[in-house]
PDBQT receptor file of N, H, CA, C and O in Angstrom, charges set to zero:
ATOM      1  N   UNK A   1      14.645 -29.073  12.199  1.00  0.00    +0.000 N 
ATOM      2  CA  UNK A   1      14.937 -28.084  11.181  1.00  0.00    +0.000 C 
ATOM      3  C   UNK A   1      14.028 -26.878  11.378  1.00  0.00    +0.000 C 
ATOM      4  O   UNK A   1      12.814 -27.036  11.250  1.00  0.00    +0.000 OA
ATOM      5  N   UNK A   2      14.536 -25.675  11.685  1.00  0.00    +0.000 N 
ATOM      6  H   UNK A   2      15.522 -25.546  11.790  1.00  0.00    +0.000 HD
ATOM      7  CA  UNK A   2      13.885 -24.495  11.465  1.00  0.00    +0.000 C 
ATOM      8  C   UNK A   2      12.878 -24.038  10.418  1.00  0.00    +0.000 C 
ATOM      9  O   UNK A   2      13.141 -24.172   9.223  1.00  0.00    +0.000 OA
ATOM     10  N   UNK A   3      12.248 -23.744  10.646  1.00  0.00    +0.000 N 
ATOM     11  H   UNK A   3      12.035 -23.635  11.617  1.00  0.00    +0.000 HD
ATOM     12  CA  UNK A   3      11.299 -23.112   9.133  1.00  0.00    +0.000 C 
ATOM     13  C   UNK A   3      11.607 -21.867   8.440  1.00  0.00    +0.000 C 
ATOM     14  O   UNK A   3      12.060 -21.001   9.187  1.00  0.00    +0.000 OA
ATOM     15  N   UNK A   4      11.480 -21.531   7.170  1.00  0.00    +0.000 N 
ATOM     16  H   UNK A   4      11.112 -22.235   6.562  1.00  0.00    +0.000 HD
ATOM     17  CA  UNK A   4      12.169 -20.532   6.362  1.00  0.00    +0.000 C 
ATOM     18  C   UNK A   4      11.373 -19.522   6.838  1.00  0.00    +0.000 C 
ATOM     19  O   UNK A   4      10.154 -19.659   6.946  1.00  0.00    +0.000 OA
ATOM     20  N   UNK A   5      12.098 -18.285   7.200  1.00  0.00    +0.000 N 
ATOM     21  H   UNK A   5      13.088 -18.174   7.112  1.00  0.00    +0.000 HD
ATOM     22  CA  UNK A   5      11.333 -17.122   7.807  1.00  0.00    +0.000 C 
ATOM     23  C   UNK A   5      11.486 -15.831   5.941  1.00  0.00    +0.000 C 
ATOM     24  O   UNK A   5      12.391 -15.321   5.280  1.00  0.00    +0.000 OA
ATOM     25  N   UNK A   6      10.654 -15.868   5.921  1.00  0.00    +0.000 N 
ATOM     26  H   UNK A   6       9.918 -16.282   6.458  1.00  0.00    +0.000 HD
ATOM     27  CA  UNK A   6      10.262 -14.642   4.884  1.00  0.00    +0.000 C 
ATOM     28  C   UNK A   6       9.932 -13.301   5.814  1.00  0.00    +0.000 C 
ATOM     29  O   UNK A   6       8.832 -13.000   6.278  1.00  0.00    +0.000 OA
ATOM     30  N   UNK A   7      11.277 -12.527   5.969  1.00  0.00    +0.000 N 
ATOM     31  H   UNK A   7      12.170 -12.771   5.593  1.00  0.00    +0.000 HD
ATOM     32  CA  UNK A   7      10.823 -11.302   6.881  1.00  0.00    +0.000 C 
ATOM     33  C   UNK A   7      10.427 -10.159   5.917  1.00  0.00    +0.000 C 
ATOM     34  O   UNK A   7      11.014 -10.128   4.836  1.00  0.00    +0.000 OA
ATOM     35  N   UNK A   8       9.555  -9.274   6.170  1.00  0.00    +0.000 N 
ATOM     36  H   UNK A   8       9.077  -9.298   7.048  1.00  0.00    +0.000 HD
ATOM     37  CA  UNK A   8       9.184  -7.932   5.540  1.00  0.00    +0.000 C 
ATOM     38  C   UNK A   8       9.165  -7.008   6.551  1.00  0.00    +0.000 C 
ATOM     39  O   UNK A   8       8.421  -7.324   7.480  1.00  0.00    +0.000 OA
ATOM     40  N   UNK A   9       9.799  -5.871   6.678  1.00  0.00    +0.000 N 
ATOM     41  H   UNK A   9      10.403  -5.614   5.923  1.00  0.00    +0.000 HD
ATOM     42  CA  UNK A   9       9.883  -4.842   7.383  1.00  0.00    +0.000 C 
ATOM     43  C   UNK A   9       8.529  -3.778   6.827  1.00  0.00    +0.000 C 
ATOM     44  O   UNK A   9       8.251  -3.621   5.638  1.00  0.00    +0.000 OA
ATOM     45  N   UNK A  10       7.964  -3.267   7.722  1.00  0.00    +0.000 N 
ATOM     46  H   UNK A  10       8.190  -3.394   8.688  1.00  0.00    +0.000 HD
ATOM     47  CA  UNK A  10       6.817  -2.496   7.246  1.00  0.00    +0.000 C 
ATOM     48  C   UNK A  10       7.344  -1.396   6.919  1.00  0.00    +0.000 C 
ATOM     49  O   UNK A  10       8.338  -1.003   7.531  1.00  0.00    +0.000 OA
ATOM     50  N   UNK A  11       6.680  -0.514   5.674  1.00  0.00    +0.000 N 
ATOM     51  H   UNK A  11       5.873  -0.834   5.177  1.00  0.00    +0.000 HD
ATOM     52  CA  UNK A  11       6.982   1.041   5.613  1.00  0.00    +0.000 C 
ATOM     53  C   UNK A  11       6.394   1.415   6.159  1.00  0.00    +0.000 C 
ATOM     54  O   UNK A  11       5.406   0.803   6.564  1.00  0.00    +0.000 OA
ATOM     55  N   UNK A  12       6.724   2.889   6.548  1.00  0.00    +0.000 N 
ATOM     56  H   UNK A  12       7.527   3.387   6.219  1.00  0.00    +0.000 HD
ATOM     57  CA  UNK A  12       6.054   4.021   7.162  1.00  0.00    +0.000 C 
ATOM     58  C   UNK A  12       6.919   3.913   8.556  1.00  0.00    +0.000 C 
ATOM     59  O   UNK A  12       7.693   3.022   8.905  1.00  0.00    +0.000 OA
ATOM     60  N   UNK A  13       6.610   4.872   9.098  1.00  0.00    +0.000 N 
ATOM     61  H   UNK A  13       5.981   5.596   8.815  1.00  0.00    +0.000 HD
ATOM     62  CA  UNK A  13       7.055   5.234  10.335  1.00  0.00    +0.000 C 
ATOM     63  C   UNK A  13       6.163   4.761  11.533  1.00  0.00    +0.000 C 
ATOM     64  O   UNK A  13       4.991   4.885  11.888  1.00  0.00    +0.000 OA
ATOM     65  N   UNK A  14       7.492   4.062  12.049  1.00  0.00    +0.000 N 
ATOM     66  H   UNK A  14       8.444   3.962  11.761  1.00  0.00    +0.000 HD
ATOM     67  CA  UNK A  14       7.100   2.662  13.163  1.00  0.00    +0.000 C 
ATOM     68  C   UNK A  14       7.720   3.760  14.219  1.00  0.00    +0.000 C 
ATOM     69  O   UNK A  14       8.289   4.765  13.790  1.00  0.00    +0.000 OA
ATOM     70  N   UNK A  15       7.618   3.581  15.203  1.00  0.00    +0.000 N 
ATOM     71  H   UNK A  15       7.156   2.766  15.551  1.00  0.00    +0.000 HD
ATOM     72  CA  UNK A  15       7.861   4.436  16.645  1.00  0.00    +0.000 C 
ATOM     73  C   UNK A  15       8.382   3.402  17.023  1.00  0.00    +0.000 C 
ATOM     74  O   UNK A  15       9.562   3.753  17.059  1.00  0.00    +0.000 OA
ATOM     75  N   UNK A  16       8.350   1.724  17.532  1.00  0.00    +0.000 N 
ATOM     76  H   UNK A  16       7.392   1.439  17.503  1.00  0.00    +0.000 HD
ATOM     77  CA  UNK A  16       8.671   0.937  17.962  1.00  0.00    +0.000 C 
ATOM     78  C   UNK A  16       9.078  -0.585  16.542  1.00  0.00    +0.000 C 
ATOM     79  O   UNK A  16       8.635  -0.872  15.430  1.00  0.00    +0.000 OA
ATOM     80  N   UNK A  17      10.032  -1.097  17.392  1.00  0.00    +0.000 N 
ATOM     81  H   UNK A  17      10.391  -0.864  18.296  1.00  0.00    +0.000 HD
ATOM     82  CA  UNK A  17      10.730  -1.961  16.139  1.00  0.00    +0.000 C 
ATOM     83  C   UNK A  17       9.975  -3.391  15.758  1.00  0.00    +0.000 C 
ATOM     84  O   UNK A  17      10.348  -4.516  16.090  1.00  0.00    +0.000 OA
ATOM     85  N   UNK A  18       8.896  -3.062  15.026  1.00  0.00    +0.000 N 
ATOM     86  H   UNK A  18       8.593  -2.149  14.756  1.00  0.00    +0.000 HD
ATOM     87  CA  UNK A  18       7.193  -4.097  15.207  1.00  0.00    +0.000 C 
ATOM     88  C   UNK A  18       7.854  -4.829  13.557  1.00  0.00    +0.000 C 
ATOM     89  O   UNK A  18       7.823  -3.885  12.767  1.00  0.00    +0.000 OA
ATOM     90  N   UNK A  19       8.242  -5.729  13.036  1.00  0.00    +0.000 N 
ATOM     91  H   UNK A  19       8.268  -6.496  13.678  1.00  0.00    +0.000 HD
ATOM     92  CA  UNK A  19       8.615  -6.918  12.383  1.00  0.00    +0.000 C 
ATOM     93  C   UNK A  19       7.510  -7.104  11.613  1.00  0.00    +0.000 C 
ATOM     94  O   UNK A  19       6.745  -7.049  12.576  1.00  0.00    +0.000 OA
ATOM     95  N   UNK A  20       6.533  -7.335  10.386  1.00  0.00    +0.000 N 
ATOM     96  H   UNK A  20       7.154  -7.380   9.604  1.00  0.00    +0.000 HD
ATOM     97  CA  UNK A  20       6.161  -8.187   9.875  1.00  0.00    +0.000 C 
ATOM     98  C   UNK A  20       6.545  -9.661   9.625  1.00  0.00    +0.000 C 
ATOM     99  O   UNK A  20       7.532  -9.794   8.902  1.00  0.00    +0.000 OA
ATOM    100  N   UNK A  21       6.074 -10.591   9.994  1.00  0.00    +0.000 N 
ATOM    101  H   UNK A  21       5.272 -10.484  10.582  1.00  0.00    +0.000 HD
ATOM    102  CA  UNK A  21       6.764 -11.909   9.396  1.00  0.00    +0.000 C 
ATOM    103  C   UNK A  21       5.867 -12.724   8.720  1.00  0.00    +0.000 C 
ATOM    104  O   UNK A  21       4.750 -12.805   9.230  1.00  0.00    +0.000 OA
ATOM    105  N   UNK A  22       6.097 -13.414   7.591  1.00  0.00    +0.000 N 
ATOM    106  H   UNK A  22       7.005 -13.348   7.176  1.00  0.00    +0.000 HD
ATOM    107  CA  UNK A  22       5.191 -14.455   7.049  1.00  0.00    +0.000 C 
ATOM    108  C   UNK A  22       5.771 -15.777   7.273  1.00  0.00    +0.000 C 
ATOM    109  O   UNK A  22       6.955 -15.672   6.955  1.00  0.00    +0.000 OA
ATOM    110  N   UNK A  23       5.548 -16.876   7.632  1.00  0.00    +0.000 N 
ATOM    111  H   UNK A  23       4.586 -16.962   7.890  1.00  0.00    +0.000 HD
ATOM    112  CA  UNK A  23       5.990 -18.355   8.190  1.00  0.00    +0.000 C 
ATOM    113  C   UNK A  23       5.250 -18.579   7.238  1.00  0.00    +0.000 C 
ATOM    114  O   UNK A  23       4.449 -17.752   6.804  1.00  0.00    +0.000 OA
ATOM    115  N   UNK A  24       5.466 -20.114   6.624  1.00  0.00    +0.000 N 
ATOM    116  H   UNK A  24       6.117 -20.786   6.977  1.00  0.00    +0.000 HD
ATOM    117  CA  UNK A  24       4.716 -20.731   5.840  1.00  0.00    +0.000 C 
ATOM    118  C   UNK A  24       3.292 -20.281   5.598  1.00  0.00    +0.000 C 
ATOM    119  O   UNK A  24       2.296 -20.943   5.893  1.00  0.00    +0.000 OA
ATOM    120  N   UNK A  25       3.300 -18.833   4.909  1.00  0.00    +0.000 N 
ATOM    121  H   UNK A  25       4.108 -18.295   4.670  1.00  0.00    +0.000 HD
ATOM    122  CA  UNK A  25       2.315 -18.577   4.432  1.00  0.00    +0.000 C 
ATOM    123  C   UNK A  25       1.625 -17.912   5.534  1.00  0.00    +0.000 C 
ATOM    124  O   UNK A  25       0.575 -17.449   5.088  1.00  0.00    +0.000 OA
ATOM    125  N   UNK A  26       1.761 -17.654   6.816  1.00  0.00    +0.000 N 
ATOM    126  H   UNK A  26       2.613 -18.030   7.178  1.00  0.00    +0.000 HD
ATOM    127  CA  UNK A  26       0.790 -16.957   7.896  1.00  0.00    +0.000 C 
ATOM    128  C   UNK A  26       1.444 -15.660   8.273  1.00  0.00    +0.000 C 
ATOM    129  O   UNK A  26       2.602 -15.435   7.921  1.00  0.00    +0.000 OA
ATOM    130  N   UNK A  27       0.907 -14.995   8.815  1.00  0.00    +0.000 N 
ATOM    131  H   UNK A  27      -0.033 -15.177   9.101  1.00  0.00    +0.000 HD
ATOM    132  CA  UNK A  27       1.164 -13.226   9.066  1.00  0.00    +0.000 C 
ATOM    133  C   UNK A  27       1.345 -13.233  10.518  1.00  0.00    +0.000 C 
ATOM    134  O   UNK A  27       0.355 -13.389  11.233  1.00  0.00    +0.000 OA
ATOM    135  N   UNK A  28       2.436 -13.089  10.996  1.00  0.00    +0.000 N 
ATOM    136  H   UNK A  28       3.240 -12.961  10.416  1.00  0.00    +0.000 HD
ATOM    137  CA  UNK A  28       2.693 -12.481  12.268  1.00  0.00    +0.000 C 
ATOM    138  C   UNK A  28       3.697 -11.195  12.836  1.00  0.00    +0.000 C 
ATOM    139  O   UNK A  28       4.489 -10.545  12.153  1.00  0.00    +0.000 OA
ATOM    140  N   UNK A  29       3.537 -11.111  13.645  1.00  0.00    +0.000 N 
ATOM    141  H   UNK A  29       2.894 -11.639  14.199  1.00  0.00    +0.000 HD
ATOM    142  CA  UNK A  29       4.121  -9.575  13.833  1.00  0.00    +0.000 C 
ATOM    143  C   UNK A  29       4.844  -9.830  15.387  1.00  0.00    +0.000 C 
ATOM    144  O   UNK A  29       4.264 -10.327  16.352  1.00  0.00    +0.000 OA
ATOM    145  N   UNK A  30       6.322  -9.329  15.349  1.00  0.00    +0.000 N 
ATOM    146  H   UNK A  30       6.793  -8.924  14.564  1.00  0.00    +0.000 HD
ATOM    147  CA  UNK A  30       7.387  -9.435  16.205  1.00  0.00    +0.000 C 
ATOM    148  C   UNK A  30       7.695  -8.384  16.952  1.00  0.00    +0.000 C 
ATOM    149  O   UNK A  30       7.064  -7.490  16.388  1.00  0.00    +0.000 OA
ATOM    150  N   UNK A  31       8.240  -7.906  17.834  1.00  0.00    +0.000 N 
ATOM    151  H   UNK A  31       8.753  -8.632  18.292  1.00  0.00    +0.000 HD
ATOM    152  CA  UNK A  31       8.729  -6.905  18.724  1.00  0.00    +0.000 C 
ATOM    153  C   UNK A  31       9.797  -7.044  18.685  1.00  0.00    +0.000 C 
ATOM    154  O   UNK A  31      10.112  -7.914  19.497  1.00  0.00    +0.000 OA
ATOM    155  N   UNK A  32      10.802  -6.575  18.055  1.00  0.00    +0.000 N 
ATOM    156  H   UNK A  32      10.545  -5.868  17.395  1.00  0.00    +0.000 HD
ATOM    157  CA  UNK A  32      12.439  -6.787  18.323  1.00  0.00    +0.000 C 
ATOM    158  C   UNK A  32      12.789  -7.636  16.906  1.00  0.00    +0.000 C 
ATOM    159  O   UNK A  32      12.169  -7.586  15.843  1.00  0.00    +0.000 OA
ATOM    160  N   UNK A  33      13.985  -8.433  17.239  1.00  0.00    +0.000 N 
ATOM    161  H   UNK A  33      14.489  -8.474  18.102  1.00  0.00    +0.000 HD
ATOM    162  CA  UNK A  33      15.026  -9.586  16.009  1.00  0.00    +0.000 C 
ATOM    163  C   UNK A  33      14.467 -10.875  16.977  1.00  0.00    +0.000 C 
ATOM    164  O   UNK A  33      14.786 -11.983  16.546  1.00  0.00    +0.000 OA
ATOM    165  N   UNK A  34      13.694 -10.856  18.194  1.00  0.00    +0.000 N 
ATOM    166  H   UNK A  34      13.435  -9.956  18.544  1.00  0.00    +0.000 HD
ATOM    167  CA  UNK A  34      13.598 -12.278  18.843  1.00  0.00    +0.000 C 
ATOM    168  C   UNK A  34      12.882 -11.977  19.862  1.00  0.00    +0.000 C 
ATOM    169  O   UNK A  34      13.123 -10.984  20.549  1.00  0.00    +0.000 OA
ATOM    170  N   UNK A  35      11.573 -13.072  20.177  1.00  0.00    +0.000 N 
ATOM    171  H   UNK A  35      11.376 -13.879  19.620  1.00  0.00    +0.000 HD
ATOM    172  CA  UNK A  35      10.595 -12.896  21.135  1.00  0.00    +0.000 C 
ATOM    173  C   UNK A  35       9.261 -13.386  20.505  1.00  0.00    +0.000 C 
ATOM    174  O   UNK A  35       9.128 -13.395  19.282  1.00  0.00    +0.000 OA
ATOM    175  N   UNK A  36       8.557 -13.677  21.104  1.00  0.00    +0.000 N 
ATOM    176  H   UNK A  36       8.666 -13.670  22.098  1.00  0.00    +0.000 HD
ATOM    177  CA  UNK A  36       7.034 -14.468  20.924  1.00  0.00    +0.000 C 
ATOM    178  C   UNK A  36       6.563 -13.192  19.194  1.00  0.00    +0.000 C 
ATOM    179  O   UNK A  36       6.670 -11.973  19.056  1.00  0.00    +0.000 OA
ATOM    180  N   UNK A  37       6.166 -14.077  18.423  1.00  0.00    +0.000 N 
ATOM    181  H   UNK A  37       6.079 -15.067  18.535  1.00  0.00    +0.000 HD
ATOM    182  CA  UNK A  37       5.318 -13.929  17.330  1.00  0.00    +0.000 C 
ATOM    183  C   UNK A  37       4.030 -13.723  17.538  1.00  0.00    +0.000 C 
ATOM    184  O   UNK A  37       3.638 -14.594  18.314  1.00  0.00    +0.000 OA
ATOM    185  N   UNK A  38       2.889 -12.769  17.133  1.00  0.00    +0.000 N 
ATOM    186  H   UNK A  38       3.208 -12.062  16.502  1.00  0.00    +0.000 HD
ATOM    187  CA  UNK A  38       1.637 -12.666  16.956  1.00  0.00    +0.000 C 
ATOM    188  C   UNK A  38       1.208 -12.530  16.224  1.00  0.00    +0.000 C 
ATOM    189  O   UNK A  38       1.852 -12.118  15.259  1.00  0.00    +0.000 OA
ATOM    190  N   UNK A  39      -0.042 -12.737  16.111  1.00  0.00    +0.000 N 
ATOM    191  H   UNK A  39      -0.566 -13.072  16.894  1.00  0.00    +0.000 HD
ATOM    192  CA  UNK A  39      -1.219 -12.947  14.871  1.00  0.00    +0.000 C 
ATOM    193  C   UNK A  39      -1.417 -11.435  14.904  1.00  0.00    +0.000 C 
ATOM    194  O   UNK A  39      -1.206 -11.028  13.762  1.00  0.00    +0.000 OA
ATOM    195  N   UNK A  40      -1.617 -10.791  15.422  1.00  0.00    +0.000 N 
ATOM    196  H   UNK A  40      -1.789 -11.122  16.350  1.00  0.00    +0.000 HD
ATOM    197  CA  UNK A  40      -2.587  -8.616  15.811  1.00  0.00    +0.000 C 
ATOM    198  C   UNK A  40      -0.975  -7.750  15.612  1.00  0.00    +0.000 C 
ATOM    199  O   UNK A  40      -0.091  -8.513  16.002  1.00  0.00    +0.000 OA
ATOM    200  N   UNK A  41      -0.630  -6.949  15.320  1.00  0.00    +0.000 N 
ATOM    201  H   UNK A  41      -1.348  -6.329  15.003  1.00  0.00    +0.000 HD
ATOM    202  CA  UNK A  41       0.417  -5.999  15.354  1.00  0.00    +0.000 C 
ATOM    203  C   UNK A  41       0.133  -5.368  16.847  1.00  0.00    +0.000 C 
ATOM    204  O   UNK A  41       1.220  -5.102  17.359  1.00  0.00    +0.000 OA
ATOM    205  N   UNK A  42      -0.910  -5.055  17.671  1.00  0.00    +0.000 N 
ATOM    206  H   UNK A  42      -1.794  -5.271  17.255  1.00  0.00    +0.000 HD
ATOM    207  CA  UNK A  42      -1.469  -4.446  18.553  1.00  0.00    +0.000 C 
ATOM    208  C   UNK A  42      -0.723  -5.488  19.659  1.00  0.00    +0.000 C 
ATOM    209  O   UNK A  42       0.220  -5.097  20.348  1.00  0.00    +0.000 OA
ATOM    210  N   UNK A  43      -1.148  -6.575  19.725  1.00  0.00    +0.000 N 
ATOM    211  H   UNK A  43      -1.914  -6.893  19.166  1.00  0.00    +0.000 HD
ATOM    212  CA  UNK A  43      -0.260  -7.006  20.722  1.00  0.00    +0.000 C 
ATOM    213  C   UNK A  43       1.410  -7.087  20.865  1.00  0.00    +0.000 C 
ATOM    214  O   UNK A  43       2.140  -6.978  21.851  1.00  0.00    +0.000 OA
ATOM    215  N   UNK A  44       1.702  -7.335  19.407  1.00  0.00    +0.000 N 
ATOM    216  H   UNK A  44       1.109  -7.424  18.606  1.00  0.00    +0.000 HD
ATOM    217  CA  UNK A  44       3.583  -7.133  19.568  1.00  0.00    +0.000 C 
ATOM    218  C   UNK A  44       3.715  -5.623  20.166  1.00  0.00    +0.000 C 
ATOM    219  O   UNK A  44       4.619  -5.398  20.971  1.00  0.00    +0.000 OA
ATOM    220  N   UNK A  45       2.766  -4.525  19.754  1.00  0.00    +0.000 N 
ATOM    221  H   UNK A  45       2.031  -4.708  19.100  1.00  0.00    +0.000 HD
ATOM    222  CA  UNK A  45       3.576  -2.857  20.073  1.00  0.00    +0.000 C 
ATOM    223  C   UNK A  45       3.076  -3.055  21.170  1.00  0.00    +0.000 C 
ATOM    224  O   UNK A  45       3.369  -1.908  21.507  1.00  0.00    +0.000 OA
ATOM    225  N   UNK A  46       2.372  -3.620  22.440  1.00  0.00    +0.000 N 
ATOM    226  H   UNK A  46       2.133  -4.551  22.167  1.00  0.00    +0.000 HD
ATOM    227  CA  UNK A  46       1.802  -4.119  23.575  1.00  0.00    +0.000 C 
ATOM    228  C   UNK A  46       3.045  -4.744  24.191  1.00  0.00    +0.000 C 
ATOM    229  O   UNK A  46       3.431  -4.298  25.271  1.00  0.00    +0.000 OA
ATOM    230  N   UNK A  47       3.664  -5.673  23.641  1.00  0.00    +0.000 N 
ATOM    231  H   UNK A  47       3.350  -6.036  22.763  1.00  0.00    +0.000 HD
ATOM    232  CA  UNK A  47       4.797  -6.069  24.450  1.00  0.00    +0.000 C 
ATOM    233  C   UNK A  47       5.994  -4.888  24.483  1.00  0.00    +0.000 C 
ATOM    234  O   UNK A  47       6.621  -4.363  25.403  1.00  0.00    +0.000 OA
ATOM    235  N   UNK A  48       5.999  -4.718  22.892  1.00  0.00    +0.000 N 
ATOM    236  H   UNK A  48       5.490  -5.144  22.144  1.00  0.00    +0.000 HD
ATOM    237  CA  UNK A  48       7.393  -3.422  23.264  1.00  0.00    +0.000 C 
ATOM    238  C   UNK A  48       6.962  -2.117  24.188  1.00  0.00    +0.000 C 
ATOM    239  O   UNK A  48       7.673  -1.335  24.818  1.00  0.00    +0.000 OA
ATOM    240  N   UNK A  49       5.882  -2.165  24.067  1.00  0.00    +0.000 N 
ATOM    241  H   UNK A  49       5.304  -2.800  23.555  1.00  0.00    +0.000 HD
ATOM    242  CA  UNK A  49       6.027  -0.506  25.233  1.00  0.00    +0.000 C 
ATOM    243  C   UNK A  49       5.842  -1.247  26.451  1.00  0.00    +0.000 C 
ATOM    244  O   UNK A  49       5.606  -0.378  27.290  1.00  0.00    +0.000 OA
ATOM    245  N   UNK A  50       5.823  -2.191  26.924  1.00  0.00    +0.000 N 
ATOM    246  H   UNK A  50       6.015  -2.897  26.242  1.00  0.00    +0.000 HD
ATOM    247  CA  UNK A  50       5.966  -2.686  27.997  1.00  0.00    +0.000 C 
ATOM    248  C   UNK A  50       7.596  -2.781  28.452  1.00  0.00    +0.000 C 
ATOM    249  O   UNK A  50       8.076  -2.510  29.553  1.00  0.00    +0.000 OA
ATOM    250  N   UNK A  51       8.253  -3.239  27.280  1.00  0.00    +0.000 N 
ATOM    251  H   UNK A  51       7.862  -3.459  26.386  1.00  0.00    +0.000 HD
ATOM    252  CA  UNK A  51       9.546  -3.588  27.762  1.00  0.00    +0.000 C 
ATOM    253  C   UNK A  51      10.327  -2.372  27.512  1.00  0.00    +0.000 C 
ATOM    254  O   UNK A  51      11.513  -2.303  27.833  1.00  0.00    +0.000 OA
ATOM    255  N   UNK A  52       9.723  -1.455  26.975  1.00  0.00    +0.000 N 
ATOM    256  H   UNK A  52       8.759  -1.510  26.715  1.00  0.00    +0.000 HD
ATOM    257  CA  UNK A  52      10.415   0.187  26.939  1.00  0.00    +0.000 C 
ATOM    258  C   UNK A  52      10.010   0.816  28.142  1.00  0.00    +0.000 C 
ATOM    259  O   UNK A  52      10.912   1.582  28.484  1.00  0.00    +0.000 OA
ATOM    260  N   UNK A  53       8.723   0.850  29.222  1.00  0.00    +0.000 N 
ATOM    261  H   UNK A  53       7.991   0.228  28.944  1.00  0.00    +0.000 HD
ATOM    262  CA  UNK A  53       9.032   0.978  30.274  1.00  0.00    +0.000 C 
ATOM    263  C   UNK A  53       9.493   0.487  31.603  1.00  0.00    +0.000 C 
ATOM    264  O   UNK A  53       9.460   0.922  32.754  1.00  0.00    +0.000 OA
ATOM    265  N   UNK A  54       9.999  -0.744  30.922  1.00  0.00    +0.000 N 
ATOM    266  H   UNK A  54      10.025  -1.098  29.987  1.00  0.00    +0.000 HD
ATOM    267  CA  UNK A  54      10.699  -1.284  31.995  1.00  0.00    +0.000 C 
ATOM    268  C   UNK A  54      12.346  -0.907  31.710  1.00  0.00    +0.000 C 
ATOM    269  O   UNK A  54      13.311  -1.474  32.221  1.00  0.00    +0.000 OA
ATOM    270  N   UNK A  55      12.359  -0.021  30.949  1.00  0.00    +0.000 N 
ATOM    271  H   UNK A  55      11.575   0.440  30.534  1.00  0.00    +0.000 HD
ATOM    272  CA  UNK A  55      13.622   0.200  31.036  1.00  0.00    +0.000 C 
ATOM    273  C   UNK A  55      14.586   0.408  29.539  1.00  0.00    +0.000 C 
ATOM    274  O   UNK A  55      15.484   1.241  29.423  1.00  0.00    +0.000 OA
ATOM    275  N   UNK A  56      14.250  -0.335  28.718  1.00  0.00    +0.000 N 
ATOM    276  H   UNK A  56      13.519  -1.012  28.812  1.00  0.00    +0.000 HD
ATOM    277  CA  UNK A  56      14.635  -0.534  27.667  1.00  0.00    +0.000 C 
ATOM    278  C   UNK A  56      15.211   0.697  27.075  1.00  0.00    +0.000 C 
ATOM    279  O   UNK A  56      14.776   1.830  27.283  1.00  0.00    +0.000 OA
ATOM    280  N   UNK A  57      16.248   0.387  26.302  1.00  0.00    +0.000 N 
ATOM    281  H   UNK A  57      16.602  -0.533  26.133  1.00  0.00    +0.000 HD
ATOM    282  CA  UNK A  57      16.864   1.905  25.400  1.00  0.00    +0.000 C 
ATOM    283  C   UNK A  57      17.403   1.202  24.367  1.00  0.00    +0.000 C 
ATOM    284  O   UNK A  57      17.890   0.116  24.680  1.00  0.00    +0.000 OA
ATOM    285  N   UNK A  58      17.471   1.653  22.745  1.00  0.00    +0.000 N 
ATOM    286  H   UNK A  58      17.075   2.535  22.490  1.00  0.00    +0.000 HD
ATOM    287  CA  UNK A  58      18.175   1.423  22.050  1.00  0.00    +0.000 C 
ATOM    288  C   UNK A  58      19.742   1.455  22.276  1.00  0.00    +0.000 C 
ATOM    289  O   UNK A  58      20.181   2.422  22.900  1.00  0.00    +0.000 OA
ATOM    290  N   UNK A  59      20.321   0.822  21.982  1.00  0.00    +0.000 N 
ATOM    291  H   UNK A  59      19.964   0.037  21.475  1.00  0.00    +0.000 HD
ATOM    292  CA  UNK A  59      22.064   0.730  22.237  1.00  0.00    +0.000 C 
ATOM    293  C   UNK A  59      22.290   1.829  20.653  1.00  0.00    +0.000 C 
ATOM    294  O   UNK A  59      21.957   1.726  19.472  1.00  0.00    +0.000 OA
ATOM    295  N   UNK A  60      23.085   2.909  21.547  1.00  0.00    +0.000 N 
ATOM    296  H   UNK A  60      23.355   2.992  22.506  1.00  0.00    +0.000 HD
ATOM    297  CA  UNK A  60      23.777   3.910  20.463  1.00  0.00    +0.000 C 
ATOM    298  C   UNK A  60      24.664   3.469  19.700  1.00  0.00    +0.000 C 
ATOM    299  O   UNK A  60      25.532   2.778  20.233  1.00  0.00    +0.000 OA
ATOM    300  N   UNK A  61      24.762   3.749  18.005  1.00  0.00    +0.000 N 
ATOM    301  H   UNK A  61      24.057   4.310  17.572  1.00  0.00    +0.000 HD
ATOM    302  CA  UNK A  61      25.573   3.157  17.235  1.00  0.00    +0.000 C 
ATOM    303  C   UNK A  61      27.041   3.569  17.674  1.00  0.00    +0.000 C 
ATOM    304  O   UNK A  61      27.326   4.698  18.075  1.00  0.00    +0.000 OA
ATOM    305  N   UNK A  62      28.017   2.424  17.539  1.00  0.00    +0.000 N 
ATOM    306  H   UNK A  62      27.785   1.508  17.213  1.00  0.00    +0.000 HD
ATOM    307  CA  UNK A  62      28.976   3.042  17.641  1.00  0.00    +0.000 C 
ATOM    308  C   UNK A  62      29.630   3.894  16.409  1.00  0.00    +0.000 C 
ATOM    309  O   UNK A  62      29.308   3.692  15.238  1.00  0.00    +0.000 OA
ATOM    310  N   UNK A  63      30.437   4.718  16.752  1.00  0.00    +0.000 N 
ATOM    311  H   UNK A  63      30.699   4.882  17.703  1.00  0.00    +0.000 HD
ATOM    312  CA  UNK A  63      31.546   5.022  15.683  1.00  0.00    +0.000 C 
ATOM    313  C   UNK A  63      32.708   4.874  15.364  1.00  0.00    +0.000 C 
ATOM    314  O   UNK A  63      33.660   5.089  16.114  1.00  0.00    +0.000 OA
ATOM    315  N   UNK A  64      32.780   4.468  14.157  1.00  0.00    +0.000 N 
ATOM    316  H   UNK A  64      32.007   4.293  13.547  1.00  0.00    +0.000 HD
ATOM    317  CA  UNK A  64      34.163   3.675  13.521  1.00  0.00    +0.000 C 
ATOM    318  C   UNK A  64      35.135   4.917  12.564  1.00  0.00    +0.000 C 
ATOM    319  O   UNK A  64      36.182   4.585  12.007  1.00  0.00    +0.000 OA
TER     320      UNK A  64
């Protein structure tokens, strides 16, 4: 069984898509909707500008 994820999106202006998450009560911080969890916010924006220069681009919304 999965554990209940309590997500909080941070305010303010994020440059990169950095997740707050609380798991049973602990503070970690995500890079993306999926990928390794950390304890530091410094290391998740560490992985995303890594994977933004390897290439990465947001996918443009489509229009309906």
């Amino acid at each position: 069984m999965q554990p209940k994820l309590n997500v909080f999106i941070l305010e303010g202006d994020i440059k990169m898509p950095v997740r707050k998450l609380t798991v049973n009560g602990e503070t970690f911080y995500q890079w993306g909707v999926s990928g390794k969890m950390y304890k530091k916010r410094e290391q998740a924006e560490a992985q995303g500008y890594a994977i933004e220069q390897q290439g990465y681009k947001k996918k443009p919304k489509s229009k309906r």
